[in-house]
C-alpha positions as CSV (number, residue, x, y, z in Angstrom):
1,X,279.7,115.7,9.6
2,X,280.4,111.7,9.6
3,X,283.7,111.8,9.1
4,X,284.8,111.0,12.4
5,X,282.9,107.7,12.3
6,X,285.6,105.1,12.1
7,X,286.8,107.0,15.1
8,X,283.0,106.6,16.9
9,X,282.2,103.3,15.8
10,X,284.4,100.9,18.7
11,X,283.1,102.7,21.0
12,X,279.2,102.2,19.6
13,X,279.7,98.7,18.9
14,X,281.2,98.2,22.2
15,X,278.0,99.9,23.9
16,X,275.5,97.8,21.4
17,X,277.1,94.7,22.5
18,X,276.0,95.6,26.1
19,X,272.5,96.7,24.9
20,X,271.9,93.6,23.2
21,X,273.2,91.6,26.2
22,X,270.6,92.6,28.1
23,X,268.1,92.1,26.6
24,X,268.8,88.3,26.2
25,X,269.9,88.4,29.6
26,X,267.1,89.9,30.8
27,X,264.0,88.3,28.5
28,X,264.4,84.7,29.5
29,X,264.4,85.5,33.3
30,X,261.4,88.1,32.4
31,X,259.8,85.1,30.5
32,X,260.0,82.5,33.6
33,X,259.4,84.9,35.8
34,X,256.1,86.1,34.4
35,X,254.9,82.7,33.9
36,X,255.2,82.0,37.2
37,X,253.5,85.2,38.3
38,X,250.8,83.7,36.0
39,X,250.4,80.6,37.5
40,X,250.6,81.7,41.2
41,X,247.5,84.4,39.9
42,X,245.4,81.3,38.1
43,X,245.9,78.8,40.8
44,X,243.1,78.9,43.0
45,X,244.7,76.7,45.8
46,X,247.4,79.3,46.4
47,X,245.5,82.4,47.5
48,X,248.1,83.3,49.8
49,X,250.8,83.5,46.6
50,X,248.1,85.1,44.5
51,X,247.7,88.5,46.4
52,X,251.3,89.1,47.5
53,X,251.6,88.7,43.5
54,X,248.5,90.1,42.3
55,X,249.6,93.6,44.2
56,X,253.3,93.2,42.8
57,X,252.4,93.1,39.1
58,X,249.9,96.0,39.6
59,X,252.3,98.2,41.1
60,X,255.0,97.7,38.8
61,X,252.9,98.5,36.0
62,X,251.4,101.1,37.3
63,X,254.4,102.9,38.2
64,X,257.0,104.0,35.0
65,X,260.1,101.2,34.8
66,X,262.3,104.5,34.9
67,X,261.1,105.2,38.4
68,X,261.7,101.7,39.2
69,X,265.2,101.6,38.0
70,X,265.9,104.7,40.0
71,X,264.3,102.8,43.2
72,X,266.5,99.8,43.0
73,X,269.6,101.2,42.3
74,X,269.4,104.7,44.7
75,X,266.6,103.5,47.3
76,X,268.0,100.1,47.7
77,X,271.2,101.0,49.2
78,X,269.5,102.6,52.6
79,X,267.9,99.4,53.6
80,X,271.7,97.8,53.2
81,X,270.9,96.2,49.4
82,X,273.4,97.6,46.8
83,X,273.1,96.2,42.9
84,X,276.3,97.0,40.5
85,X,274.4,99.3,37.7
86,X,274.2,96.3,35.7
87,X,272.8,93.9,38.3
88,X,270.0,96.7,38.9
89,X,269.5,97.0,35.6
90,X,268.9,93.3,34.5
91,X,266.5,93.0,37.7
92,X,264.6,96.4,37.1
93,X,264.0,95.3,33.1
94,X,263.5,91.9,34.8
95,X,260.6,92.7,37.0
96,X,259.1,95.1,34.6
97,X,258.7,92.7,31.8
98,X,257.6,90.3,33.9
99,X,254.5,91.8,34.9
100,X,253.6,92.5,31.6
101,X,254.2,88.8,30.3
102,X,252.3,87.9,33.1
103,X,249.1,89.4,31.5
104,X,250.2,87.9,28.5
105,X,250.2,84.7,29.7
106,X,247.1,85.0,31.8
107,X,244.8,86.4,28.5
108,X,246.6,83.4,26.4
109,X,245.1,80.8,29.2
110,X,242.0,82.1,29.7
111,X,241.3,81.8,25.6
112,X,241.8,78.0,26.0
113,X,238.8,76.5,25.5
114,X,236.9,75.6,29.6
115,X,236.4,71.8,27.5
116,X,240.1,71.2,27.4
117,X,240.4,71.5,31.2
118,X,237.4,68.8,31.7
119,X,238.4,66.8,29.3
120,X,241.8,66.7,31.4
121,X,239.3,66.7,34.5
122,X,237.7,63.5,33.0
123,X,240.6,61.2,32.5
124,X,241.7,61.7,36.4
125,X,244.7,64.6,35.2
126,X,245.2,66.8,38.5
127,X,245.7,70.2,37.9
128,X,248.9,71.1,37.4
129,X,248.9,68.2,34.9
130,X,246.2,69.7,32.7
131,X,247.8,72.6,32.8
132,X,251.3,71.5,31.6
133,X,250.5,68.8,29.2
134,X,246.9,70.7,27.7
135,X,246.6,74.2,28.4
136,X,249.9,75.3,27.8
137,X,251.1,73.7,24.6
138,X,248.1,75.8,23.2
139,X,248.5,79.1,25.1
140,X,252.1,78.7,23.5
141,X,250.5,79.5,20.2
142,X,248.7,82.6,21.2
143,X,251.0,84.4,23.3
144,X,254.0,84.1,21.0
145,X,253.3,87.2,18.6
146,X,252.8,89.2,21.9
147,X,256.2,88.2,23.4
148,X,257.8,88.8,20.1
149,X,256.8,92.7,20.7
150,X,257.9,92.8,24.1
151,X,261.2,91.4,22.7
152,X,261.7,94.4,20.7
153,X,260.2,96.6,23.1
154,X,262.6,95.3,25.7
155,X,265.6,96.0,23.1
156,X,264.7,99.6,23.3
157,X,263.6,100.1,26.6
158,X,267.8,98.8,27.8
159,X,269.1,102.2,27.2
160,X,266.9,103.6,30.5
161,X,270.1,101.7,32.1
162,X,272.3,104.8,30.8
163,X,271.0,107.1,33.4
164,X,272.3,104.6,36.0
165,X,276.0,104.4,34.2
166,X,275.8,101.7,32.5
167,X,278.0,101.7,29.4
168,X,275.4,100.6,26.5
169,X,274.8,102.1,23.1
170,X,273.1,105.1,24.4
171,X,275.8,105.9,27.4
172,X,278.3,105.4,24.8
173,X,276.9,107.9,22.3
174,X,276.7,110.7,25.5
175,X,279.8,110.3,26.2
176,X,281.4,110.6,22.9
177,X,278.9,113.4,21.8
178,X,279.5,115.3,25.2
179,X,283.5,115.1,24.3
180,X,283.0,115.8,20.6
181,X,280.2,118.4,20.8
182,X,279.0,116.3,17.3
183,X,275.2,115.3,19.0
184,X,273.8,115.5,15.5
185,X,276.0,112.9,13.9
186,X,276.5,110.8,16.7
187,X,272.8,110.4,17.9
188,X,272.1,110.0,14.4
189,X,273.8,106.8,14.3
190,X,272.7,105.6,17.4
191,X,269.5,106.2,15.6
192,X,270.4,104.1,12.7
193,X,271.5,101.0,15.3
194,X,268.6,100.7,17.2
195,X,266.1,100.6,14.0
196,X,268.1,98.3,11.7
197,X,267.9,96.1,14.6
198,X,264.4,96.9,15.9
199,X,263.0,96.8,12.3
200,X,263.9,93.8,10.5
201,X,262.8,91.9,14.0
202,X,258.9,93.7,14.1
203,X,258.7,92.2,10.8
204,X,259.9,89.1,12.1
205,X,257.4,88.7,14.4
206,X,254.5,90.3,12.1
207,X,255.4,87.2,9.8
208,X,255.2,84.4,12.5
209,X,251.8,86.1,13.7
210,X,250.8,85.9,10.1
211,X,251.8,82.1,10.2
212,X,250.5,81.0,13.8
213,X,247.2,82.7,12.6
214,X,247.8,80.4,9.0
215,X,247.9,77.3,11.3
216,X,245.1,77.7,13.5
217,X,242.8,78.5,10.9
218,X,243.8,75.1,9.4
């Protein structure tokens, strides 16, 4: 049933490098972006940022990233914008994860102790300086674990790109099982790929949790 493997396997490992490009191409930008979705949400002075972004984040996650894909790459195009599947990918993934982190970063905040902001408050710190040089370096702490999943989430969540053309491991594997007829074996070891990947990095971040929760109980 595996036998044609060797014959497979350039073409999966092609496809998996794509996969795995995007997803550290798109979680730094989801990272920054979130944050500053965040910070445009917590910052009182900038109501006229907060809603705009406020409505943003709650549509996207109320609305299934496949959908959103879809909307990007076919809806785009009629108001004149038109993303390369991979472009639209990256920016879909992009904007989805970033209004997750957002809430990620948002709870991580808001469990900093009110002191720490007057204590900035009481040496003369402005705002933006509490925030950066106080709050931060300890929100750090609690929303790493959090990311961590979302990294490995995001990992998975690439191959939606497939149904836009994009040639990751999951495209790969149609095509070769569409041409070969062999879905069993072929998914099979697409299987295989994404979990001795996906595993050995939840247990990754299950072990930093484990020691981030070590540290602040010292």
């Amino acid at each position: 049933m595996f036998e044609n493997f060797l014959e497979w396997l350039p073409k999966l490992l092609d496809g998996l490098g794509v996969t795995v490009m995007l997803t550290f191409v798109t979680m730094p930008i989801a990272l920054i972006l979130g944050l500053v979705f965040a910070l445009c949400r917590l910052d009182g002075s900038k109501k006229m940022l907060a809603w705009p972004v406020a409505a943003l984040v709650e549509i996207i996650r109320g609305t299934p990233l496949i959908l959103q894909l879809f909307y990007i790459y076919f809806v785009l195009p009629y108001v004149g914008i038109r993303l390369d599947p991979l472009v639209a990918g990256v920016v879909a993934l992009s904007l989805n994860y970033a209004a997750y982190l957002s809430e990620v970063y948002r709870s991580g905040i808001a469990a900093i102790d009110r002191s720490q902001w007057e204590a900035g408050q009481a040496l003369s710190m402005r705002h933006g300086a509490i925030l950066q040089r106080i709050v931060l370096p300890q929100a750090i702490r609690i929303v790493i674990p959090p990311v961590g999943n979302y990294f490995v989430s995001l990992f998975k969540d690439t191959a939606l790109v497939s149904t836009i053309g994009v040639a990751d491991l999951l495209f790969q594997g149609r095509l070769l099982a569409s041409a070969s007829f062999e879905y069993f074996a072929i998914f099979t070891v697409i299987f295989v790929f994404y979990f001795i990947i996906s595993f050995p990095a939840m247990r990754g971040v299950r072990a930093l949790d484990l020691q981030l929760e070590k540290g602040i109980r010292r």
